[in-house]
C-alpha positions as CSV (number, residue, x, y, z in Angstrom):
1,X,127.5,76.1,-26.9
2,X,125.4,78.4,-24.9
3,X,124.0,76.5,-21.8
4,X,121.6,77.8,-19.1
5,X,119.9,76.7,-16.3
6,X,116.0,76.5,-15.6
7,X,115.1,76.1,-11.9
8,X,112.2,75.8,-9.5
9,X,112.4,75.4,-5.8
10,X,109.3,74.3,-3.7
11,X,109.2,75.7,0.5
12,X,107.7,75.4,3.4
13,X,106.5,79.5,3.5
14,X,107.1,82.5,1.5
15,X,109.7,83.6,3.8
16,X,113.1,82.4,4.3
17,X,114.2,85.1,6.7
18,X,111.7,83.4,9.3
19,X,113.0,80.3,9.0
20,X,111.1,79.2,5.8
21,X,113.3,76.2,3.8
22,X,113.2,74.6,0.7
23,X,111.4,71.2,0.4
24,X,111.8,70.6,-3.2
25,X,114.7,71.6,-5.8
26,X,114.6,70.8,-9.6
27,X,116.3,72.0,-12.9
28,X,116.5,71.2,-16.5
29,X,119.6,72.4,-18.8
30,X,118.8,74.7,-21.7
31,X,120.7,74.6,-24.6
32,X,120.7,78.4,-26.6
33,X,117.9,78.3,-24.6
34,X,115.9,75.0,-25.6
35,X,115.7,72.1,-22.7
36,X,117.7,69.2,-23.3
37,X,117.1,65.8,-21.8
38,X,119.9,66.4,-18.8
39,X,117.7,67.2,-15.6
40,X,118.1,67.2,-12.0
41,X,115.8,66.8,-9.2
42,X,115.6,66.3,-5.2
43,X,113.7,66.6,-2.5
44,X,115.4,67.9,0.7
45,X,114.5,67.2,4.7
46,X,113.9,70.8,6.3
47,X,114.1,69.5,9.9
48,X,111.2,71.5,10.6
49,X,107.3,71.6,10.0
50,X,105.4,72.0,6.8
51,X,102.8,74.0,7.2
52,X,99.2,72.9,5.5
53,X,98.6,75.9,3.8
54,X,102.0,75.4,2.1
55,X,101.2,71.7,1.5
56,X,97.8,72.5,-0.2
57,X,100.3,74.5,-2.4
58,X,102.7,71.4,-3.1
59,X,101.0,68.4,-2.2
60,X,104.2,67.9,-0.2
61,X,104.0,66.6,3.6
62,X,106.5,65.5,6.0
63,X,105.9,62.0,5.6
64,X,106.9,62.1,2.1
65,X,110.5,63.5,3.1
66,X,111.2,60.6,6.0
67,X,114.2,59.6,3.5
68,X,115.1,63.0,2.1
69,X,118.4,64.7,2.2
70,X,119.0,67.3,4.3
71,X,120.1,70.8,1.8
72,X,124.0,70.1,3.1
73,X,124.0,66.4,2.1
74,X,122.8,67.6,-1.4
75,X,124.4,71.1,-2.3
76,X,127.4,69.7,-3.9
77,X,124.7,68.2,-6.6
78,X,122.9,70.9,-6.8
79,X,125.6,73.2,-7.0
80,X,127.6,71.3,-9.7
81,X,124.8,71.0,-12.1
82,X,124.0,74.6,-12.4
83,X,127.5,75.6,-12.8
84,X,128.6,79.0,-13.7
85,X,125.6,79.2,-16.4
86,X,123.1,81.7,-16.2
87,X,119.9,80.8,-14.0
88,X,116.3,81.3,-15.3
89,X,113.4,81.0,-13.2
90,X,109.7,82.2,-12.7
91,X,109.5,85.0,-10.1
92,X,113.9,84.8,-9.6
93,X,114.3,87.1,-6.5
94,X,111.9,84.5,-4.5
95,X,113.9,81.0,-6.1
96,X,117.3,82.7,-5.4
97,X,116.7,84.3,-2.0
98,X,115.8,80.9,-0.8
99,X,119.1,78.8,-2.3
100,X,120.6,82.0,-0.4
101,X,119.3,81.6,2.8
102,X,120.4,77.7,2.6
103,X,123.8,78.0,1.3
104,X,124.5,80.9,4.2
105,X,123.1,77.7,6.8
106,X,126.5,75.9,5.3
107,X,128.5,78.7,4.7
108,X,129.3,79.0,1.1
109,X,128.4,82.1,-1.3
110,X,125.1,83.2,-2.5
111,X,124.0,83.2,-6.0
112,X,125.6,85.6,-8.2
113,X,122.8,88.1,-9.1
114,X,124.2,88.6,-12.7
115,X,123.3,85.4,-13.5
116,X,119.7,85.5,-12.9
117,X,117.2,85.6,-15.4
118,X,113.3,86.8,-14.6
119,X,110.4,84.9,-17.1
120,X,108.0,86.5,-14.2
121,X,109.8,90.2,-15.5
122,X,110.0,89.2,-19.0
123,X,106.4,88.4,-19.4
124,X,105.3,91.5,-17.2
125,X,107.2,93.6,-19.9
126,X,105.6,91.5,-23.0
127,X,102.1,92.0,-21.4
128,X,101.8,94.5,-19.1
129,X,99.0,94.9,-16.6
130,X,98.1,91.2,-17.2
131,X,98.1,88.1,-15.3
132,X,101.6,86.4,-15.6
133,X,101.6,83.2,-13.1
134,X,103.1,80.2,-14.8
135,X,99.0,78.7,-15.3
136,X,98.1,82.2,-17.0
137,X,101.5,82.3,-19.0
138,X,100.6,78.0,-19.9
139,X,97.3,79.0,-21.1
140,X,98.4,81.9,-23.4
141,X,100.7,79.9,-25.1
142,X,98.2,77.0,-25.6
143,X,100.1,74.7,-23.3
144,X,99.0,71.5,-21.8
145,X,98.5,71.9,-17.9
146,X,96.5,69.3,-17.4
147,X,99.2,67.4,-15.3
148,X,99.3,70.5,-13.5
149,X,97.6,69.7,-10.2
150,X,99.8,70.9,-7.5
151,X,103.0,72.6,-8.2
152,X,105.8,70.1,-8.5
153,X,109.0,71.9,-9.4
154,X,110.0,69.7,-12.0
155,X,107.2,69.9,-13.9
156,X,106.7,73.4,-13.3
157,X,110.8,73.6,-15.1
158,X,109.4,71.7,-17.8
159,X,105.9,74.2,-18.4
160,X,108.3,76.7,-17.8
161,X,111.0,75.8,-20.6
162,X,108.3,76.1,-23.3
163,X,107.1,79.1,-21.6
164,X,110.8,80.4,-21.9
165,X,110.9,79.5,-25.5
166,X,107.5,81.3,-26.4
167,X,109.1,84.3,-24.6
168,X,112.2,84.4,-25.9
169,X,110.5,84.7,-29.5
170,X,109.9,81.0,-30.2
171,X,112.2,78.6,-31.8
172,X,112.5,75.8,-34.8
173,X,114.7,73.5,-35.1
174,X,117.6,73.3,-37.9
175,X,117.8,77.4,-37.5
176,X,121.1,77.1,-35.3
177,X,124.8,77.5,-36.3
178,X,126.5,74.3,-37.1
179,X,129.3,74.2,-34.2
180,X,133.1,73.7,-35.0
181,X,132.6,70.1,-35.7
182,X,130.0,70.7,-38.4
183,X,127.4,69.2,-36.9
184,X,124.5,71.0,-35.7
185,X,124.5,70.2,-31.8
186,X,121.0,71.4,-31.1
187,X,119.0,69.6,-28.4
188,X,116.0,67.4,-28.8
189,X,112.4,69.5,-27.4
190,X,110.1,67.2,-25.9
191,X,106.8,69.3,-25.3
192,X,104.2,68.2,-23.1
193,X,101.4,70.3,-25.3
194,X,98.9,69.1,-27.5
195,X,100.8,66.5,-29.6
196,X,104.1,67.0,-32.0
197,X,104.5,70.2,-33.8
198,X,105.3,68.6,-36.8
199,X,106.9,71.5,-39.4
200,X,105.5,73.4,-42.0
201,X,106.9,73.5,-45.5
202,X,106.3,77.0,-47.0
203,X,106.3,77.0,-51.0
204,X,106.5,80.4,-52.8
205,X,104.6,80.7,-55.6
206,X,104.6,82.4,-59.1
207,X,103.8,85.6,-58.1
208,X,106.0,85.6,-54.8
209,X,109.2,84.6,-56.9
210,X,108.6,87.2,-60.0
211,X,108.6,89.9,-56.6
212,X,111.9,88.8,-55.2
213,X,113.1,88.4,-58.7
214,X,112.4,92.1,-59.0
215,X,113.7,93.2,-55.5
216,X,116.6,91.3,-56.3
217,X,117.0,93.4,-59.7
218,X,117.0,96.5,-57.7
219,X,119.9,95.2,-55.8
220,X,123.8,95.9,-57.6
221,X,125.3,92.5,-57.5
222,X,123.4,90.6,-55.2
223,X,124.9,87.5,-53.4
224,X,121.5,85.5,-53.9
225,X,122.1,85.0,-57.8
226,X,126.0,84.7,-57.3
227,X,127.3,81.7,-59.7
């Protein structure tokens, strides 16, 4: 089983070196890549002020974190849900140099770097010198963002997974490898776009089987027509 974590952190600023904190911390688990239905989500007290530039960002204000955790009460969770997996997120260097700066306020380790994975670089190699925010990424790939009204981290994880997914090359399911059990463990996808994608059956016809009959005559001893 290949798992991976998809996260998204909302702040107070753009800069955690002056004092910037994280407000807001979600994840979902990926599967070989595809989200599961195991996620994980907090909001967090930053003992400090939320600026309203930053809440026209969020929607978040002070008021709604009068019962929040404070980052220390809540790294344990945090922590143990991402486990050693690899870490996917849009624009990394920004989500990981925050969790940084707030596990160095408790004293444990930063992120390893080798874990992290870039969409924000991914999608800046697959279409260069175009816009690649999570809303332009969305729209490319014909996903719903109508919920998309200020940017809540978990639903920005959950645009993002089928972002991932379209990045990554796409994916149906009843492709994976059965696992040791023989049962193929695959996750459920729940996408928030435009209805079910229900799958296509593709039928070959006459002319497409007499071709692979003859590629396949070409071939010494091909596996395909094995008894």
């Amino acid at each position: 089983m290949s798992r991976s974590v998809l996260f998204d952190t909302e702040t107070t600023g753009l800069d955690p070196l002056l004092g910037d904190r994280v407000i807001e911390f979600a994840a979902i688990e990926l599967i070989r890549d595809l989200p599961t239905d195991r996620h994980f989500h907090v909001l967090i007290q930053p003992d400090r002020d939320i600026p309203p530039e930053a809440t026209r960002v969020h929607g978040i204000t002070l008021a709604d974190l009068a019962n929040a955790k404070r980052f220390a009460e809540v790294a344990d969770d945090i922590l143990a849900f991402i486990g050693d997996d690899p870490l996917v997120a849009h624009n990394a260097p920004f989500d990981f140099g925050f969790i940084d700066a707030e596990l160095a306020r408790i004293g444990r380790k930063r992120l390893d770097r080798g874990r992290m994975i870039d969409t924000l670089d991914m999608a800046k190699k697959r279409f260069p010198g175009m816009p690649n925010s999570l809303d332009a990424l969305c729209r490319r790939f014909d996903i719903d963002l109508s919920a998309r009204t200020t940017h809540n981290a978990l639903l920005d994880c959950k645009l993002l997974a089928q972002v991932y997914v379209e990045l990554t090359g796409g994916r149906q399911r009843g492709l994976g490898l059965p696992d040791d059990d023989g049962q193929n463990q695959l996750p459920s996808v729940h996408y928030a776009a435009k209805g079910p994608r229900t799958p296509r059956l593709v039928v070959p016809g006459e002319a497409d089987l007499a071709r692979h009959a003859a590629f396949l005559a070409r071939i010494k001893e091909p596996v395909w027509t094995a008894e």
